[in-house]
N, C-alpha and C positions, 0 to 999 in steps of 0.2 A: 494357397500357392498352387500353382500346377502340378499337378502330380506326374510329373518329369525327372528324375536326378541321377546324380552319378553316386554309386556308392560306394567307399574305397573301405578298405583291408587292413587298419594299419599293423592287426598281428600278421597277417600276409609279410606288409612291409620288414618290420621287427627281423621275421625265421627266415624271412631270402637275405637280409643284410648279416644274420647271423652265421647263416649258414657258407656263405661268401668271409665271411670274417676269418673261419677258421680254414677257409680250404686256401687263402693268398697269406694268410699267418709265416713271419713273421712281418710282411709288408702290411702298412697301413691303406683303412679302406675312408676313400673321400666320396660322398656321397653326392652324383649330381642332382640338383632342382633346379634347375633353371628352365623355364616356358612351364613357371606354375608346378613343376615338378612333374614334368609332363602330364599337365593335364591331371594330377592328381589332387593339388592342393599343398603349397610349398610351405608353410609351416606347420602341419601336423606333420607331414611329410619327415621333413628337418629333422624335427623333433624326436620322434619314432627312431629314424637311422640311429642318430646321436644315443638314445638308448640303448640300441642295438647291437653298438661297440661302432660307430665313424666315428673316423678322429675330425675330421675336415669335411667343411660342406664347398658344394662349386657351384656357380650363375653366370649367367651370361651377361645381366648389365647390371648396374650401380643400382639401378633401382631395386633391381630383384632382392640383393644385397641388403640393401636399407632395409624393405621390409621384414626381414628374417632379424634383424637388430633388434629395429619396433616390437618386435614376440619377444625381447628379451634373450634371444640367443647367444650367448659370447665365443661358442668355439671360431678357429679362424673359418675365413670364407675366402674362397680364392673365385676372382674374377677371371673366368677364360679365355675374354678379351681386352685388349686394351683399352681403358675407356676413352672418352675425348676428355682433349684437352681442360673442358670450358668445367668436365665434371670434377677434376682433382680436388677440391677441397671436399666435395662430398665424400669422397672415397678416405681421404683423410678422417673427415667428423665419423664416417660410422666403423673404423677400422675394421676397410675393405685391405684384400690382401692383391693388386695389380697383376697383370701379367702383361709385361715389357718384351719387345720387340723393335721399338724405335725410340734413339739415343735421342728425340726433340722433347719427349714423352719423359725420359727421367731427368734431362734437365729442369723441366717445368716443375717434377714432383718431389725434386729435392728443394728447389728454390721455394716451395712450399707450405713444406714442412717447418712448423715452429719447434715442439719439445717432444714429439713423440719421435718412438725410433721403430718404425714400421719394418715389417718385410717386404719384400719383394720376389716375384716370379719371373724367370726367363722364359718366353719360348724360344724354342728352334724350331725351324722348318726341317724335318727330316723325309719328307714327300709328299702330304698332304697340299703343301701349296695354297694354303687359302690365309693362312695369319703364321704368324712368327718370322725367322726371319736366318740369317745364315751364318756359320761357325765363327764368323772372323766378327760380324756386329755383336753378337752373343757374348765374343771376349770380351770386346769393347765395352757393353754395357756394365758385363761385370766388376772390368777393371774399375768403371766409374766409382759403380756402389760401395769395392772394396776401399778405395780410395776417401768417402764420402764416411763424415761420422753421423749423418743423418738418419742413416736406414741400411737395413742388411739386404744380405740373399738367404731369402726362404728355399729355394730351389729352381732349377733347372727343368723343363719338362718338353714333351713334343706331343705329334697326335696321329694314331695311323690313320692310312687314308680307306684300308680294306683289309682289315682283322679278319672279316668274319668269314670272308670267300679268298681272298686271297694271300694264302701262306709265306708266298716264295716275296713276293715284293714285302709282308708284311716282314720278314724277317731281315730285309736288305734294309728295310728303316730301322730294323732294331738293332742290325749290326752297327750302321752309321752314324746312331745316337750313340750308341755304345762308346764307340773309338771317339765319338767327340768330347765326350765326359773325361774320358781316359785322360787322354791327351790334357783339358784342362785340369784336374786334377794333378798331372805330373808337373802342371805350373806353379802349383800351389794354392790353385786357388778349392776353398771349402765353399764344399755345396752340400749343406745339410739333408733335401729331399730332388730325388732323381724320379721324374714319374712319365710314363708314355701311356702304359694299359688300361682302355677301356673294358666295358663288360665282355665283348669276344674275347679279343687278346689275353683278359686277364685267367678268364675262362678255359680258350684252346693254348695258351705260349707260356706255360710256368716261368720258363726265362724275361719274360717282358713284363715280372712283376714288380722288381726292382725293388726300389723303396715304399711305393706306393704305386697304387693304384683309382684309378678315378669309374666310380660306377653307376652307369645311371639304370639304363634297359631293363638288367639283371635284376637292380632294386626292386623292381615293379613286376617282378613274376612274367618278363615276358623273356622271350630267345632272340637273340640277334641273326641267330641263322640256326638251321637243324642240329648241324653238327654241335651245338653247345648243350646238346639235352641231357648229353653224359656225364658231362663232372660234379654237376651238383644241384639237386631236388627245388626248383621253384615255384611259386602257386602265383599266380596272377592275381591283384589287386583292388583292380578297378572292377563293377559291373555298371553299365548304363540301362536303369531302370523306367519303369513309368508302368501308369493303369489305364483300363479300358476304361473311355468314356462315353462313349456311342456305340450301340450295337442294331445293324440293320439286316433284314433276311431279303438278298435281292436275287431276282431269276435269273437262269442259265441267261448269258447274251448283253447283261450289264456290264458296265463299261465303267468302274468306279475310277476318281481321281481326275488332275488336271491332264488334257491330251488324251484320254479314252485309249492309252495306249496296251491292255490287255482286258481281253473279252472272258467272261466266267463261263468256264465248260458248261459247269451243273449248279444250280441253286446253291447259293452257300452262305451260311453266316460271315458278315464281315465287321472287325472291330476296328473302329478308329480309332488311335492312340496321340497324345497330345506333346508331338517331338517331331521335328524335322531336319530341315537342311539350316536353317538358322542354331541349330542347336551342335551341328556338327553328323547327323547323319545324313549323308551325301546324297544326294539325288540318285547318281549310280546304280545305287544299291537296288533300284525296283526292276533295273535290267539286265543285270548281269547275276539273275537268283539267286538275291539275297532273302535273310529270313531271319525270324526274331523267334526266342524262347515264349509259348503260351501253355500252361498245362505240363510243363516238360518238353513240350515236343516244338521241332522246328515248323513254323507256317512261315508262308511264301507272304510277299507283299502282292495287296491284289489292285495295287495299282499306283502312277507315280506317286515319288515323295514330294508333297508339298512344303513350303515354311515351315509351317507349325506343326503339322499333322503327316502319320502317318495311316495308311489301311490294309488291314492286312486281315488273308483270307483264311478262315477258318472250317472251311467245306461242310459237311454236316456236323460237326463238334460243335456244343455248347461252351456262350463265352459268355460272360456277366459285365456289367459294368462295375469295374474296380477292381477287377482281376488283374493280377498282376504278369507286366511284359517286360521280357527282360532284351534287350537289343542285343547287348555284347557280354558274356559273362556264360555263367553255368544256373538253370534252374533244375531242380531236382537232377536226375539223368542226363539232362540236353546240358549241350555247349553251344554256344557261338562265340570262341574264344575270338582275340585280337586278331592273330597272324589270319583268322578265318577270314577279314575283313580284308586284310592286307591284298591278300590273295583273290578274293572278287574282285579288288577295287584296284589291282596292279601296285601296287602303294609297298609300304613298310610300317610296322606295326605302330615305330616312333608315331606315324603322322599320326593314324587311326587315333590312339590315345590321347595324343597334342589338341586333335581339333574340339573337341565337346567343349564347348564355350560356355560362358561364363550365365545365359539363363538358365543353366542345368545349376542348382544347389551341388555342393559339395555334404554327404553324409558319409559321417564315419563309424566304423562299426568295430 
């Protein structure tokens, strides 16, 4: 195989789910995986948290869902979007937990239902604006389910739109939610789990921890933003690994790589490494100096990133083939942690993590 991969952490995983466990205590912590677990690998992933003390895992489609069954999983799994229509009986077969926001969606999923008596999820839109939906269908739905001997309410939930930067709107969504719960609640109606806080929120808003909490970012040893570096000790998960395969000593005024787009000052060793922009590291990266762990120490890319391959200069330093290069991670002293990447590449750390696709193996350590 190539010697390319991604190597993940799962006692990293484990002591950041731990250590999140006891600092949102007595609320429960639901661990998100969805998009692979960002890019880490969604059932050791799972798996790990659910040791860790999660009660509940979360995904973004049915399929994600399904797979995490297939491992054997049983705790519930909450869908964070609605699926379509055409999916419900899948979501049925593998006791997926829905998240409803349109009354055409739980007529189909009661009409459904044979013997099982599933739960169900509400969103609300409390300002995020992109899925759920608004106080008065919210009732309505509910009223449905409560009305309905098919299937329950698992809970009520929403989503902020900007935890992590912005305070003042973040907390007008959580007033909003707030008086909306109330208010149903003063109807009668039981809503077992109430959940808005992701990893900022849960992080900087002790009040927006509620019943539960849904955490993905935090899981993974990364920051949602600076200010979260204070409440509680995370380590980063993921490194993106590979070795030197080719090593060539070329003169000052070589021009390596596709586009000759940087000239070498001085003679210098340079080591190709078998990873590119098909694998998830960006092209970007050779112009906006970026740099990879060799020996400890950060080296510059000495020329663009291709598909497969990247080359990167090593000036007079000895490099071997098989040496090992670490792209994004810590090697001995050096770092080129995620948000480092973020910040080259204008981004956020989420995507950085997301993108290493799937010719990178998954190793776990």
């Amino acid at each position: 195989m190539r010697p390319s991969w991604v190597e993940v952490d799962l006692q990293a995983i484990k002591d950041n789910v731990a250590a999140i466990v006891d600092l949102i205590a007595p609320a429960r912590f639901c661990a998100v995986v969805k998009a692979n677990a960002y890019g880490h690998g969604d059932v050791p992933v799972a798996k790990a948290a659910l040791e860790a003390g999660a009660n509940m895992l979360a995904v973004a489609t049915v399929e994600e869902g399904a797979r995490l069954r297939e491992a054997d999983i049983t705790q519930p799994i909450l869908l964070l979007a609605q699926p379509p229509l055409e999916d419900i009986n899948d979501v049925l077969h593998w006791n997926l937990t829905p998240s409803i926001y349109q009354p055409l969606f739980l007529e189909s999923f009661l009409a459904a239902i044979d013997e099982q008596m599933p739960h169900v999820h509400i969103k609300f839109d409390s300002g995020m604006h992109r899925l759920g939906t608004d106080g008065a269908t919210v009732q309505r739905i509910a009223a449905a389910i409560a009305r309905s001997p098919k299937a329950g309410l698992g809970g009520i939930w929403s989503h902020f739109a900007d935890a992590d930067s912005d305070p003042e709107f973040t907390n007008q969504q959580l007033d909003l939610f707030n008086g909306f719960i109330s208010t149903a609640r003063d109807t009668g109606l039981r809503i077992p789990l109430v959940h808005i806080a992701n990893s900022a929120a849960a992080l900087l808003l002790p009040r927006s921890r509620l019943d539960m909490v849904r955490i993905g970012l935090a899981m993974y040893g990364l920051h949602p933003a600076p200010r979260t570096l204070l409440p509680v000790n995370l380590r980063p998960a993921m490194r993106v690994k590979a070795q030197v395969v080719h090593v060539r000593r070329l003169p000052a005024g070589a021009r390596p790589s596709y586009g000759r787009i940087r000239e070498l000052e001085v003679a210098s060793n340079i080591a190709t490494v078998p990873i590119g922009y098909a694998d998830g590291v960006t092209r970007r990266l050779a112009t906006v100096k970026g740099a990879v762990l060799i020996g400890g120490k950060r080296r510059p890319y000495a020329g663009r990133i291709t598909m497969d391959y990247v080359v990167v200069d090593m000036g007079a330093d000895r490099v071997e083939i098989g040496d090992e290069v670490v792209l994004m991670g810590t090697q001995d002293d050096g770092a080129v942690p995620a948000q480092q990447w973020a910040e080259w590449l204008d981004t956020i750390s989420y995507e950085v993590v997301c993108g290493f696709g799937d010719r990178l193996p998954r190793r776990y350590v």
